[in-house]
Backbone as XML, in Angstrom:
<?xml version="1.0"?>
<chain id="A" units="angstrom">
  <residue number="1" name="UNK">
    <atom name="N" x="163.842" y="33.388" z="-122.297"/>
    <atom name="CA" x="162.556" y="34.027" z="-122.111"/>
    <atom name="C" x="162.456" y="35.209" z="-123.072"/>
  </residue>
  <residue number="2" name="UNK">
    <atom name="N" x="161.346" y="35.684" z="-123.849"/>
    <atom name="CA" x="161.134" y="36.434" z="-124.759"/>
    <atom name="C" x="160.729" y="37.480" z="-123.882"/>
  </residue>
  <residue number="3" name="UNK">
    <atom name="N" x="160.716" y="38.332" z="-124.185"/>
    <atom name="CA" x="160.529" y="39.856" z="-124.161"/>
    <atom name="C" x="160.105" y="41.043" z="-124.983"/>
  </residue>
  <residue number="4" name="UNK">
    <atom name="N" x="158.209" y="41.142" z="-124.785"/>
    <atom name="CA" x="158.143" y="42.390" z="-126.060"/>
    <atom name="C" x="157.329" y="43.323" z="-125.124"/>
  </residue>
  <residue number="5" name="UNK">
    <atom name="N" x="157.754" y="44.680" z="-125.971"/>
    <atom name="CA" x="157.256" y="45.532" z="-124.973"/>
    <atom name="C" x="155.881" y="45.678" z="-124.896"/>
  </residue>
  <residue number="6" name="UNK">
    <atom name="N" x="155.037" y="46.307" z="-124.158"/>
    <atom name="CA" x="153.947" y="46.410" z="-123.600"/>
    <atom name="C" x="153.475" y="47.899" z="-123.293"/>
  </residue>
  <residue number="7" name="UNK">
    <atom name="N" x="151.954" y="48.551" z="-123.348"/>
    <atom name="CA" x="151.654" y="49.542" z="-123.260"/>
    <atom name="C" x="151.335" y="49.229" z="-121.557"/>
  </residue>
  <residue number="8" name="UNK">
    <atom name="N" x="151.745" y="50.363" z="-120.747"/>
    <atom name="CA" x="150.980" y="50.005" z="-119.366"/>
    <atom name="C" x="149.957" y="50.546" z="-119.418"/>
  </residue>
  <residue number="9" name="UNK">
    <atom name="N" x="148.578" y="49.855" z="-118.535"/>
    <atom name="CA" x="147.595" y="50.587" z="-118.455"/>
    <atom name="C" x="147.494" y="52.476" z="-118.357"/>
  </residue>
  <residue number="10" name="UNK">
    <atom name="N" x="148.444" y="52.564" z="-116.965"/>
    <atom name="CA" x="148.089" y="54.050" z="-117.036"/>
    <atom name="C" x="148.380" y="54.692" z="-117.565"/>
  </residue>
  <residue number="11" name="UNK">
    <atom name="N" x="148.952" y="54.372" z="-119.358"/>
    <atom name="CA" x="149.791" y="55.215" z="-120.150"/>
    <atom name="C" x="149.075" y="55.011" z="-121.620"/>
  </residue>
  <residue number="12" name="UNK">
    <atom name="N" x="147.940" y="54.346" z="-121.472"/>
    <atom name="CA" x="147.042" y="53.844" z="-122.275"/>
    <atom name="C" x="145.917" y="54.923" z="-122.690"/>
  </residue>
  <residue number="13" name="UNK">
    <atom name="N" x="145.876" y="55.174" z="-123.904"/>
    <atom name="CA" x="144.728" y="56.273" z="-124.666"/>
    <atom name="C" x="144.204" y="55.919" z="-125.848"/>
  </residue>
  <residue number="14" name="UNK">
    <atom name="N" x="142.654" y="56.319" z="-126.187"/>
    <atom name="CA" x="142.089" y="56.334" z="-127.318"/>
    <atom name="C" x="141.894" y="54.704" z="-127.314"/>
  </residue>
  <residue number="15" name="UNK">
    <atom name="N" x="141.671" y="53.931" z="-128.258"/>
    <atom name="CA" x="140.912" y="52.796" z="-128.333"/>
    <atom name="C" x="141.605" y="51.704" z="-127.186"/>
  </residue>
  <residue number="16" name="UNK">
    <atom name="N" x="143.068" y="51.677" z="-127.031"/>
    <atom name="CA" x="143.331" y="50.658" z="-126.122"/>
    <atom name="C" x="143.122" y="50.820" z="-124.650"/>
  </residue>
  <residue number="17" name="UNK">
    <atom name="N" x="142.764" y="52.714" z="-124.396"/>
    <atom name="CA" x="142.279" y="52.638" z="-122.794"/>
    <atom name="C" x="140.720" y="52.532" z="-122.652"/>
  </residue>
  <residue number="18" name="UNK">
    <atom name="N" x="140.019" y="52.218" z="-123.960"/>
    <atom name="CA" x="138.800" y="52.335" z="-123.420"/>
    <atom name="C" x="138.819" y="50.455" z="-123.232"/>
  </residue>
  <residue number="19" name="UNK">
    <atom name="N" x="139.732" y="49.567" z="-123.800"/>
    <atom name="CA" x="139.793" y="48.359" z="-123.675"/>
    <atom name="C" x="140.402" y="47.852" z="-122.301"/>
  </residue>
  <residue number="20" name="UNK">
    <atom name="N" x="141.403" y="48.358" z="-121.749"/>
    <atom name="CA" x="141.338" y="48.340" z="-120.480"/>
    <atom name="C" x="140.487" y="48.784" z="-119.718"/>
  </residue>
  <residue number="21" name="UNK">
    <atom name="N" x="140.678" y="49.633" z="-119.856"/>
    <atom name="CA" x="139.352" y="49.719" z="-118.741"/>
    <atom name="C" x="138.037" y="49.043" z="-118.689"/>
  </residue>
  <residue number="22" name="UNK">
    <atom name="N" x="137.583" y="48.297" z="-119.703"/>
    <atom name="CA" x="136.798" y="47.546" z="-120.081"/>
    <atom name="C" x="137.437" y="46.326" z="-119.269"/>
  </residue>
  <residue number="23" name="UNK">
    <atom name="N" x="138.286" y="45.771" z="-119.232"/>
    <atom name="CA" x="138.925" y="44.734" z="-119.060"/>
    <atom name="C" x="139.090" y="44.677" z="-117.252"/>
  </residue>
  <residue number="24" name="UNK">
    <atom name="N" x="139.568" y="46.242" z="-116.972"/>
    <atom name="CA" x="139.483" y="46.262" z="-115.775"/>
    <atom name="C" x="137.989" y="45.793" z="-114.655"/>
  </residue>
  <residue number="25" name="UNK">
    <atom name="N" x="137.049" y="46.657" z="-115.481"/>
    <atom name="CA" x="135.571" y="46.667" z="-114.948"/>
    <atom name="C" x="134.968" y="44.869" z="-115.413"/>
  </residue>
  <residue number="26" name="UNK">
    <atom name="N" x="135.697" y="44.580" z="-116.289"/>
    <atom name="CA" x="134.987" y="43.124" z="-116.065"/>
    <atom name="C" x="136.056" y="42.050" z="-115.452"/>
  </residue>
  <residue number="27" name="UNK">
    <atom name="N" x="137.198" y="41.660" z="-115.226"/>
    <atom name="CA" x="138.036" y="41.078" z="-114.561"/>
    <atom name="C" x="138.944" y="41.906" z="-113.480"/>
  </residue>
  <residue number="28" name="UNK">
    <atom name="N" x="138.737" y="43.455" z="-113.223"/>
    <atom name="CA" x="138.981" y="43.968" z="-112.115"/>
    <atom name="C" x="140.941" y="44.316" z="-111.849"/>
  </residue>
  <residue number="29" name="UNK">
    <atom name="N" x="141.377" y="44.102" z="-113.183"/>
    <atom name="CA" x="142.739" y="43.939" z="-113.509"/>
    <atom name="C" x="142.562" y="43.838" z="-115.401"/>
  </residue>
  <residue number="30" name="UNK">
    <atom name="N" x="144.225" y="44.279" z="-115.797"/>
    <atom name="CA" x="144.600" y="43.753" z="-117.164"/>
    <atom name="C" x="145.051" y="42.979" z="-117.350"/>
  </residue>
  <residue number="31" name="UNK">
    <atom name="N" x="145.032" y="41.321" z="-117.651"/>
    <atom name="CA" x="145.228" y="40.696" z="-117.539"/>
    <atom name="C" x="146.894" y="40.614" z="-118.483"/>
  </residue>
  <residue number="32" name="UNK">
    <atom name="N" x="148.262" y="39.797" z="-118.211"/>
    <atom name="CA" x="149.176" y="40.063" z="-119.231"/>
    <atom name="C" x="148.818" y="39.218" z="-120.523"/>
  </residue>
  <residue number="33" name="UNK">
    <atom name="N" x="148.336" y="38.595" z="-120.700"/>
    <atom name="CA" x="147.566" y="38.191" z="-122.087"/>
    <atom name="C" x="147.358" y="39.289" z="-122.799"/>
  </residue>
  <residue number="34" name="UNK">
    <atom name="N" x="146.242" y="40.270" z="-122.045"/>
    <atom name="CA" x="145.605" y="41.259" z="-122.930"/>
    <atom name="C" x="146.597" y="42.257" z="-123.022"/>
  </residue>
  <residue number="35" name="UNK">
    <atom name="N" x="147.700" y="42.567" z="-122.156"/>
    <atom name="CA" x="148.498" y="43.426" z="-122.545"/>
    <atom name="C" x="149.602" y="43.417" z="-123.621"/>
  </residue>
  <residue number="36" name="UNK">
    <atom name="N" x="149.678" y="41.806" z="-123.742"/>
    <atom name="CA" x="151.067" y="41.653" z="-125.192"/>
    <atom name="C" x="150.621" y="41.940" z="-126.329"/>
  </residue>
  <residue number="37" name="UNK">
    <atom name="N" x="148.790" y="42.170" z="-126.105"/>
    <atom name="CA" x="148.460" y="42.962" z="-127.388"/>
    <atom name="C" x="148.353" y="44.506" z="-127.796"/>
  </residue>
  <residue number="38" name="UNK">
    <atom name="N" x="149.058" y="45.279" z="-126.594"/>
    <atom name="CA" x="148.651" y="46.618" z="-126.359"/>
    <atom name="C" x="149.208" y="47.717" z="-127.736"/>
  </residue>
  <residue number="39" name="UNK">
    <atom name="N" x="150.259" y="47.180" z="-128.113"/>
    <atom name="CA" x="150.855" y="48.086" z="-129.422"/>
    <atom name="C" x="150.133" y="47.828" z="-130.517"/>
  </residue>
  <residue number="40" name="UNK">
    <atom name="N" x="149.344" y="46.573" z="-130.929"/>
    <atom name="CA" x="148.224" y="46.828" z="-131.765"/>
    <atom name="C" x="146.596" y="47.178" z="-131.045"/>
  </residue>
  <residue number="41" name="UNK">
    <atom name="N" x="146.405" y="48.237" z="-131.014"/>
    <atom name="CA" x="144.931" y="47.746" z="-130.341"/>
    <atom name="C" x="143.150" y="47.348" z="-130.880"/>
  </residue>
  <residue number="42" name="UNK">
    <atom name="N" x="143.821" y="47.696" z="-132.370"/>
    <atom name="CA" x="142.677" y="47.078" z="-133.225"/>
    <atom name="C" x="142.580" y="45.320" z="-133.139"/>
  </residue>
  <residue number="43" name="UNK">
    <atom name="N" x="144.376" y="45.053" z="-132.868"/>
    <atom name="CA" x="144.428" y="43.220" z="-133.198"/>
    <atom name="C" x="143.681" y="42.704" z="-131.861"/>
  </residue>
  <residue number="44" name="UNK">
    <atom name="N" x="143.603" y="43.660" z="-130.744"/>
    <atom name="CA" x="143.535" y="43.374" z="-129.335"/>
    <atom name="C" x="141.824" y="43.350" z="-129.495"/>
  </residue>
  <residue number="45" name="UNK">
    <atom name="N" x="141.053" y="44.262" z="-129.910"/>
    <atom name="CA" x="140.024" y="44.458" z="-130.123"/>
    <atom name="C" x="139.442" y="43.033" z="-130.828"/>
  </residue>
  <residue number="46" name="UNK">
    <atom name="N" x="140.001" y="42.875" z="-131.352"/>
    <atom name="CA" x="139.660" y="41.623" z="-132.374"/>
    <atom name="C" x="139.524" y="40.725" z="-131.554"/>
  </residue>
  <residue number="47" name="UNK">
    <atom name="N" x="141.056" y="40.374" z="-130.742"/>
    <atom name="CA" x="141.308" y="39.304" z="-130.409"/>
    <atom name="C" x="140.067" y="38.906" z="-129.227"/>
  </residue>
  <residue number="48" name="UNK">
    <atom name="N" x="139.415" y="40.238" z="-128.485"/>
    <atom name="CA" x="139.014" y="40.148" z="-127.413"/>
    <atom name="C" x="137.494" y="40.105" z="-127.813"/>
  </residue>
  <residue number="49" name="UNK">
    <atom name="N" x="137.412" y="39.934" z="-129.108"/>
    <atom name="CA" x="135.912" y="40.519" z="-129.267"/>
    <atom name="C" x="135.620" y="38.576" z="-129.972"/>
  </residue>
  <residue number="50" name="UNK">
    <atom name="N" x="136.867" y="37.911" z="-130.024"/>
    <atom name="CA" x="136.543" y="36.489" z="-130.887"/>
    <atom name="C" x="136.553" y="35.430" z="-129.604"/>
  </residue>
  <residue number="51" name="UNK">
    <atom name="N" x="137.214" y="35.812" z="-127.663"/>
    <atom name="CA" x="137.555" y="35.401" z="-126.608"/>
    <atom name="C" x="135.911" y="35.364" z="-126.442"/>
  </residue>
  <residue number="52" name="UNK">
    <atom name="N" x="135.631" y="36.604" z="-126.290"/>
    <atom name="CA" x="134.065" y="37.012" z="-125.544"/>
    <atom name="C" x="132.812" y="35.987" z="-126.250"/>
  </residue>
  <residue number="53" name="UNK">
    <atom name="N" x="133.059" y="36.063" z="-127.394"/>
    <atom name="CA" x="132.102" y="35.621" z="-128.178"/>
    <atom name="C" x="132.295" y="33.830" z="-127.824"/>
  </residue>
  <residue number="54" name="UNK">
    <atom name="N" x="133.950" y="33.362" z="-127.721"/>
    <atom name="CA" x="133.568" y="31.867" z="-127.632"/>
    <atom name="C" x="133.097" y="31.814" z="-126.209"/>
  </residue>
  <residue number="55" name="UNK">
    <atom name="N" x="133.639" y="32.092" z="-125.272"/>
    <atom name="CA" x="133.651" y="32.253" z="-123.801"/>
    <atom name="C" x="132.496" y="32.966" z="-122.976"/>
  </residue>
  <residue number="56" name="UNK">
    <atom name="N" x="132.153" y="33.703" z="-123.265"/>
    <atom name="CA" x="131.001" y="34.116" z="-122.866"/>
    <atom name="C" x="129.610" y="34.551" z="-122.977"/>
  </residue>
  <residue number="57" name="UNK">
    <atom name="N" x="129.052" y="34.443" z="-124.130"/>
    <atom name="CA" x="128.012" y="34.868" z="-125.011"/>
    <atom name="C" x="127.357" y="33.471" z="-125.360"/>
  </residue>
  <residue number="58" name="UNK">
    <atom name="N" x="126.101" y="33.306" z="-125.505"/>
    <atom name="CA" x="124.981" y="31.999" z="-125.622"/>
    <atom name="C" x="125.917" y="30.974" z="-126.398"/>
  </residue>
  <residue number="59" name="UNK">
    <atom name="N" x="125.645" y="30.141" z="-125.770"/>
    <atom name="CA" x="126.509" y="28.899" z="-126.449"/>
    <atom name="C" x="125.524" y="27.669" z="-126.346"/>
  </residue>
  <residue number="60" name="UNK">
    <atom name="N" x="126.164" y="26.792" z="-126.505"/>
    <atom name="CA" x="125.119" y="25.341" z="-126.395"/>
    <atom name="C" x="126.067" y="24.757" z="-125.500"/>
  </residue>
  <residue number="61" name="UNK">
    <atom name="N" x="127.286" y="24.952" z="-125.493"/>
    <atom name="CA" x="127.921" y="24.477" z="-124.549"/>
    <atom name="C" x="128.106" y="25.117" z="-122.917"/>
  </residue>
  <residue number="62" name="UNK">
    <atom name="N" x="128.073" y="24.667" z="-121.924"/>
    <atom name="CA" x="127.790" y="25.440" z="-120.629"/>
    <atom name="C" x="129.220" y="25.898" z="-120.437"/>
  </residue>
  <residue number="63" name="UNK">
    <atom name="N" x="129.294" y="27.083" z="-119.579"/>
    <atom name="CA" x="130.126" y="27.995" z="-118.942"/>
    <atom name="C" x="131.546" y="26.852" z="-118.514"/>
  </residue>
  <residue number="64" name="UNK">
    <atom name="N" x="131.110" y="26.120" z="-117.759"/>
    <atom name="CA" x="131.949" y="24.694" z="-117.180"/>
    <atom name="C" x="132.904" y="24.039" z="-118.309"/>
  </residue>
  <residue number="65" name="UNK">
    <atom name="N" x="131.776" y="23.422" z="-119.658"/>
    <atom name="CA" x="132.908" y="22.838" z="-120.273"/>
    <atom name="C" x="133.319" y="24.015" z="-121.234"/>
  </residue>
  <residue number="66" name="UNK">
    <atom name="N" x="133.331" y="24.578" z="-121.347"/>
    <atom name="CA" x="133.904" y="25.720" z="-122.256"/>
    <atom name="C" x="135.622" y="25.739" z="-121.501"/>
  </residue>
  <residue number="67" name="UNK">
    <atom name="N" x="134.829" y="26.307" z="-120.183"/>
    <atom name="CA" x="136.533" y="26.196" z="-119.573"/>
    <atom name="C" x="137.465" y="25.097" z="-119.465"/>
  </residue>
  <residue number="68" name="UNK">
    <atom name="N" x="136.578" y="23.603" z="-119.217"/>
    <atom name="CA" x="137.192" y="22.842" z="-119.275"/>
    <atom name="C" x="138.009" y="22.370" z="-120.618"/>
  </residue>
  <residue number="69" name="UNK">
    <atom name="N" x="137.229" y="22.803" z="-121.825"/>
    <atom name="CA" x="137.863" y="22.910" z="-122.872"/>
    <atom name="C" x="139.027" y="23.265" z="-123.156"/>
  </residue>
  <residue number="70" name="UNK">
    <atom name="N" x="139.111" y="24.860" z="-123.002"/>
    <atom name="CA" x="139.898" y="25.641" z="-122.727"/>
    <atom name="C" x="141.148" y="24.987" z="-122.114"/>
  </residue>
  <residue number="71" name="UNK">
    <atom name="N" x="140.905" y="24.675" z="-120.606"/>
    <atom name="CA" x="142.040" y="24.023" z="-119.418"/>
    <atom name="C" x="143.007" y="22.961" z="-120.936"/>
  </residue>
  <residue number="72" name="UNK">
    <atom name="N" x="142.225" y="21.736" z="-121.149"/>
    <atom name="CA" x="142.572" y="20.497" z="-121.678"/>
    <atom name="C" x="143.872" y="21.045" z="-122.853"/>
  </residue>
  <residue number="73" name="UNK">
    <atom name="N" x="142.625" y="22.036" z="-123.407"/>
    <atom name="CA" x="143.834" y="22.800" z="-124.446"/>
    <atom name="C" x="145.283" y="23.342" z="-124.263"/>
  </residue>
  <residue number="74" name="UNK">
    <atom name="N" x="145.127" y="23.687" z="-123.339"/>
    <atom name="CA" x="146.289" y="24.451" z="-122.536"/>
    <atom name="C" x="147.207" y="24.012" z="-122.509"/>
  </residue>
  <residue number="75" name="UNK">
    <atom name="N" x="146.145" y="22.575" z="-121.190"/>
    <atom name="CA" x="147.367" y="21.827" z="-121.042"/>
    <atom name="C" x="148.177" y="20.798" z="-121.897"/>
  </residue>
  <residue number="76" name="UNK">
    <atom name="N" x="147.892" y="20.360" z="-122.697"/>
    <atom name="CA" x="147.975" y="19.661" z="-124.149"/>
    <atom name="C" x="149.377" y="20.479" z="-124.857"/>
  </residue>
  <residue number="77" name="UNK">
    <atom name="N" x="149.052" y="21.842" z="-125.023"/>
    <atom name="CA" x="150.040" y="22.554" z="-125.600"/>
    <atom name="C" x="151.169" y="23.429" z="-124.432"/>
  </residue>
  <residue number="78" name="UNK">
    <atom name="N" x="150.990" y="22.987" z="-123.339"/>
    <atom name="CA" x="151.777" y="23.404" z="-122.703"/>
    <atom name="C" x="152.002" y="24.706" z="-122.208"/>
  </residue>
  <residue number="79" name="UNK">
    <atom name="N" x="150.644" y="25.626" z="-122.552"/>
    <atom name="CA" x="150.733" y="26.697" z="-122.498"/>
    <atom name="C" x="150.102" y="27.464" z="-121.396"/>
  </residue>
  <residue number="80" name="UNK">
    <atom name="N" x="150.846" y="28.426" z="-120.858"/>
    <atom name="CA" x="151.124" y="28.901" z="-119.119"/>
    <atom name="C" x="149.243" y="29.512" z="-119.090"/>
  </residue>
  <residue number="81" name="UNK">
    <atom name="N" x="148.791" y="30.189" z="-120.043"/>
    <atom name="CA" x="147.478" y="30.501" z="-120.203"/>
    <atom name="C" x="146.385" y="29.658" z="-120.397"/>
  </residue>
</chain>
């Protein structure tokens, strides 16, 4: 099992706590996805600003298969997310 370190939320300032907390107020938690990005928080910014845009913002595709997309992918690659 790999192991990299992580910023914790409550130790979080300047661009990566305004992203938690962002993160908090819309999923109500930090998810550990969003936290293995915490030592870069520009890459995190990125990363979260290219998530939002496929995932949640006008699409042609509905809310449903997006996720189902998503799921198929996952599970395909085996990956716990």
């Amino acid at each position: 099992m790999s192991w990299i370190r992580q910023v914790d939320p409550t130790e979080a300032e300047g661009l990566l706590k305004r992203i938690f907390d962002e993160a908090i107020g819309r999923e109500g938690r930090v998810w550990n996805i969003v936290r293995i990005l915490s030592l870069n928080p520009e890459a995190l910014r990125d990363v979260l600003s290219l998530y939002l845009t496929t995932m949640k913002r006008e699409s042609p595709l509905t809310t449903v298969q997006r996720e189902l997309l998503a799921v198929v992918v996952s599970a395909e690659l085996a990956c716990e997310y």
